[in-house]
C-alpha positions in Angstrom: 82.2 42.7 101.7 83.5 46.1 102.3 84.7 46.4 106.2 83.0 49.9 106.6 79.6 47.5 105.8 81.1 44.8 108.3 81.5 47.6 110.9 78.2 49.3 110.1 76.3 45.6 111.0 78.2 44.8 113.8 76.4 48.5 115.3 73.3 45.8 115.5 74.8 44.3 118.3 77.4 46.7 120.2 79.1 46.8 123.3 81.1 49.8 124.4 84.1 48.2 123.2 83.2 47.7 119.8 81.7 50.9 119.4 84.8 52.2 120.1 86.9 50.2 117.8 83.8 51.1 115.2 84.4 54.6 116.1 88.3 54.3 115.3 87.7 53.0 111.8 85.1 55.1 111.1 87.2 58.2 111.6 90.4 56.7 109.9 88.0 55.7 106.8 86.6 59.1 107.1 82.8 57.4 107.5 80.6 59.9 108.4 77.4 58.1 108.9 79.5 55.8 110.6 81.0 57.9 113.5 77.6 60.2 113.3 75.7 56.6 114.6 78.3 55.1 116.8 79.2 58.3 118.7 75.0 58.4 119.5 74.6 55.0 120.8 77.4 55.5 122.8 76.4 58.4 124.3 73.0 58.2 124.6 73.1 54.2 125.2 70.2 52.9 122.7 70.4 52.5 118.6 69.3 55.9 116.9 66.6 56.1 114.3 68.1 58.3 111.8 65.5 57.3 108.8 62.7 59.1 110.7 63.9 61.0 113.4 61.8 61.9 116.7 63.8 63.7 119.2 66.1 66.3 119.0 69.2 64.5 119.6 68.1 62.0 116.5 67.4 65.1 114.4 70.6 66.9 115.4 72.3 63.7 114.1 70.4 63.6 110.9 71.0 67.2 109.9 74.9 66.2 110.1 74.0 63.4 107.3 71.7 65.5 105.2 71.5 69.2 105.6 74.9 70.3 103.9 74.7 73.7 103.3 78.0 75.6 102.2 77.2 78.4 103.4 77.7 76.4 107.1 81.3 76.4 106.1 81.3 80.4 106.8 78.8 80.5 109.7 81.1 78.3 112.1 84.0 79.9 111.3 84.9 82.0 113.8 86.5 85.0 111.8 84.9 84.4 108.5 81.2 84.5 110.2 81.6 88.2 111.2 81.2 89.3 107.5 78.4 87.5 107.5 76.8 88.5 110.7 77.7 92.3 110.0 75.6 92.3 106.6 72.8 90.9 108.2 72.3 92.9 111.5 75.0 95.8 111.4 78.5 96.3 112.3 78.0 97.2 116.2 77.2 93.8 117.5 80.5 92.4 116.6 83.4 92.1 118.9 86.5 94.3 117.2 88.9 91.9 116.1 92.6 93.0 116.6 94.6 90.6 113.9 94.0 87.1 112.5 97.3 84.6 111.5 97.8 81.5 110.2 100.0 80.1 113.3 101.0 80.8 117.0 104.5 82.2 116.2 103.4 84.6 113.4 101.3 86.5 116.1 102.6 90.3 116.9 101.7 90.5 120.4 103.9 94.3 120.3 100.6 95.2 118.2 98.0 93.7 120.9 97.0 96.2 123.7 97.2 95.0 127.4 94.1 92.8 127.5 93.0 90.7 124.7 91.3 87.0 123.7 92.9 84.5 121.1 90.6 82.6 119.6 90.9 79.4 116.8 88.8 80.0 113.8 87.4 76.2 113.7 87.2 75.9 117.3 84.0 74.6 119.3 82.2 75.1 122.1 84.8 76.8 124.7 88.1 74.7 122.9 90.5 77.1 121.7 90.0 80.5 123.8 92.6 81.7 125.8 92.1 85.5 127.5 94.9 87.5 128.4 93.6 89.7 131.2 97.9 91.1 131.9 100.1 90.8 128.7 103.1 91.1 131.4 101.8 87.6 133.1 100.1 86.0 130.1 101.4 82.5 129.8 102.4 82.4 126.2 103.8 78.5 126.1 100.3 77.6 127.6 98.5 79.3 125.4 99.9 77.9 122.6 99.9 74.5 123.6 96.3 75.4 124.0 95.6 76.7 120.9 97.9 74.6 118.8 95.7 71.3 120.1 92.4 73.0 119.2 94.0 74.2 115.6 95.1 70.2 115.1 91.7 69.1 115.9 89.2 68.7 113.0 85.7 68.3 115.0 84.2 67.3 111.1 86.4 63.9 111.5 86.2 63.5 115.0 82.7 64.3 115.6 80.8 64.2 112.5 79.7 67.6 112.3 79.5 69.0 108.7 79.6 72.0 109.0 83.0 72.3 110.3 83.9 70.1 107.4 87.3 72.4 105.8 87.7 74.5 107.8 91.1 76.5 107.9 92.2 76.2 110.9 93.8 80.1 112.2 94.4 82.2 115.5 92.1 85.7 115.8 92.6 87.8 118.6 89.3 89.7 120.0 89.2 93.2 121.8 88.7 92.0 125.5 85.3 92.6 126.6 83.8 93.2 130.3 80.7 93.6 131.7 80.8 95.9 134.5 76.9 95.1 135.4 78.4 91.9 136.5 81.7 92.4 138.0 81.5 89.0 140.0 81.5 86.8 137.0 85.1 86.0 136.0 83.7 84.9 132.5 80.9 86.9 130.3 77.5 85.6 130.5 76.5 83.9 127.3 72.9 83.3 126.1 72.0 80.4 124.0 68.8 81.5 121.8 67.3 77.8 120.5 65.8 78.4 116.8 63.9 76.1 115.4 63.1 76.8 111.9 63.8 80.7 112.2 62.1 80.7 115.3 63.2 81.1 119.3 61.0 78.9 121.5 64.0 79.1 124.3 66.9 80.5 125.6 69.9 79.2 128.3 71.8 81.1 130.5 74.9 79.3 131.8 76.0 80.2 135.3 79.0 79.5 138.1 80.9 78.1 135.0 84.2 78.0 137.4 82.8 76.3 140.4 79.7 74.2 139.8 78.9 74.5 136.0 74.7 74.7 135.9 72.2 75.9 133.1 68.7 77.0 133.2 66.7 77.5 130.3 63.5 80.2 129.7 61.1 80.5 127.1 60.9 84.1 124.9 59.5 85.4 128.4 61.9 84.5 130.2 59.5 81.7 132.4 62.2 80.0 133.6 61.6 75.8 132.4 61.4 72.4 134.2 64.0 70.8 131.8 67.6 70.8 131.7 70.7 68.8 130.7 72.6 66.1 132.4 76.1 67.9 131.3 74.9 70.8 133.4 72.1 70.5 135.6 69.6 73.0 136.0 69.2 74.8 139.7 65.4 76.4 139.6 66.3 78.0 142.8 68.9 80.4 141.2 67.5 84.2 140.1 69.2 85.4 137.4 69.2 88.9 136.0 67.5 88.9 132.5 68.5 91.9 130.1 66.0 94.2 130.0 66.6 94.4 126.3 65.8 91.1 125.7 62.8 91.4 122.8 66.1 92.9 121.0 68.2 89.8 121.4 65.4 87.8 120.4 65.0 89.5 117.4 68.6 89.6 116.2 68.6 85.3 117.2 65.4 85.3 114.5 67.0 87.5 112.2 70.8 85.4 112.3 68.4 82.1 112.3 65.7 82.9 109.4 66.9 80.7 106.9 68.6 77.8 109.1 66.7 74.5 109.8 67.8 74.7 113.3 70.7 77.0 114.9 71.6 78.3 118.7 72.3 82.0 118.3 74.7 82.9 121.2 74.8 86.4 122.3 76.7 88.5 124.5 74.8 91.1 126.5 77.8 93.4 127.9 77.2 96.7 130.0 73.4 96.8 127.8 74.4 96.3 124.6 74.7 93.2 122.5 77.0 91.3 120.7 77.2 88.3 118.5 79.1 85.4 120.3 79.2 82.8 117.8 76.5 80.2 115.7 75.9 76.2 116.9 74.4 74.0 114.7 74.7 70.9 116.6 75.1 71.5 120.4 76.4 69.0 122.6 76.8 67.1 119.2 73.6 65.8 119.1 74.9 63.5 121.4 73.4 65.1 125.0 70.5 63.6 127.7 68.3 66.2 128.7 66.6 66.1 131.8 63.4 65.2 132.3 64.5 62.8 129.3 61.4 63.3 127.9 62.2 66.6 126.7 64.3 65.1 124.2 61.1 64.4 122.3 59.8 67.5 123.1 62.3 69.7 121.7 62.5 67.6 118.8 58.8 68.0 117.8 59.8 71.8 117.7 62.0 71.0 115.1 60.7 70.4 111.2 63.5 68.9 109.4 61.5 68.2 105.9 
């Protein structure tokens, strides 16, 4: 019997330790559905049901298996996705970039101004982002220790996520942005537009990223919502300023989103205008507990996979 079978039946009956040595074949075999299942259970602590899916988190996973769309391959690349995003809604809401290069020691920092952000082109989340705010103090062996790790790191064998599946990994290097509107946040605020099916039901804001990371989500009018995530919990006490120009971000989301089975649009709004921050397919890797949990059902009944 093939041992990726073996390994597959032994996920009938796992512990934590033989999910993990089920999780180190699966990635040195290079078994998707494999890792995709393991990873779950061990996250979320119960077998998933990947034939028919129910929550989100299930559905997340099964759009790994089966929605392989090439054109993926070009919306999570970080440099490659600004064509893309340009043709669709224009040229202004994309941060400039300043140089792309294939490694750390080909970069001509002479060329880059005094502030500036370096960026891996098949990078997730927050991995692989370093921000010079002083080009005298910037920290170059840091940065690419940094950077090299996130380059070596191919989330499509490690995590399971397709889309990120070939990606070349490379260094791009952003005009530094700042948002004078808020000159007490260190980083930019980012907001997370959910679309399911083309369509934004909500949108998160993360806050106090440096001290106690939390997230609150709204609906499209900006109600703030009584669900959150475990990773970062919500605080319904906290006021946060909503963009008064937020129809327009909503729109743009729809309009990046309109052909995508599901998709986080995150968008930058700096000084009033907008900019594209990047596209998620799967966030928190299908692998995160919300809170209440049953909003993992919820959100997934937003979501029409077939």
């Amino acid at each position: 019997m093939n041992i990726l079978i073996k390994l597959r039946r032994i996920l009938d009956r796992p512990s934590r330790l033989v999910i993990g040595v089920v999780l180190r074949y699966a990635r040195l075999f290079n078994d998707q559905k494999a890792l995709v299942y393991g990873m779950y259970w061990l996250s979320i602590g119960k077998k998933p049901n990947l034939k028919n899916p129910t929550t989100f988190n299930e559905k997340i996973n099964w759009l790994k298996l089966h929605d392989h769309n090439p054109k993926y391959h070009i919306l999570v690349d970080k440099f490659a996705v600004k064509d893309y995003v340009t043709n669709v809604i224009g040229k202004e809401y994309i941060i400039p970039t300043l140089g792309i290069w294939n490694t750390f020691d080909e970069i001509d920092f002479d060329s880059l101004p005094d502030q500036f952000v370096l960026k891996t082109t098949n990078g997730g989340g927050n991995s692989g982002i370093v921000i010079c705010r002083n080009k005298r103090e910037f920290d170059k062996a840091d940065a690419r220790v940094k950077l090299h790790k996130s380059m070596a790191y191919d989330i499509y064998k490690n995590m399971g996520e397709w889309a990120y599946k070939g990606i070349k990994p490379r260094i791009m290097a952003e005009t530094f942005m700042e948002d004078n509107t808020h000159p007490q946040n260190v980083d930019l605020i980012d907001y997370k537009f959910y679309c399911f099916n083309g369509n934004v039901k909500f949108f998160k804001i993360d806050f106090d990223r440096n001290t106690k990371h939390r997230a609150n989500y709204y609906n499209r009018n900006a109600d703030i919502q009584e669900f959150g995530e475990l990773i970062c919990l919500p605080d319904f006490d906290k006021k946060l300023d909503i963009p008064i120009n937020l129809s327009d971000m909503i729109g743009i989301a729809e309009k990046l989103s309109a052909d995508l089975l599901f998709s986080r649009i995150d968008l930058y709004n700096i000084n009033g205008s907008i900019y594209f921050g990047e596209i998620t397919f799967y966030p928190n890797s299908g692998n995160g507990k919300f809170v209440p949990k049953e909003w993992d059902l919820i959100l997934g009944n937003y979501l029409k996979i077939r």
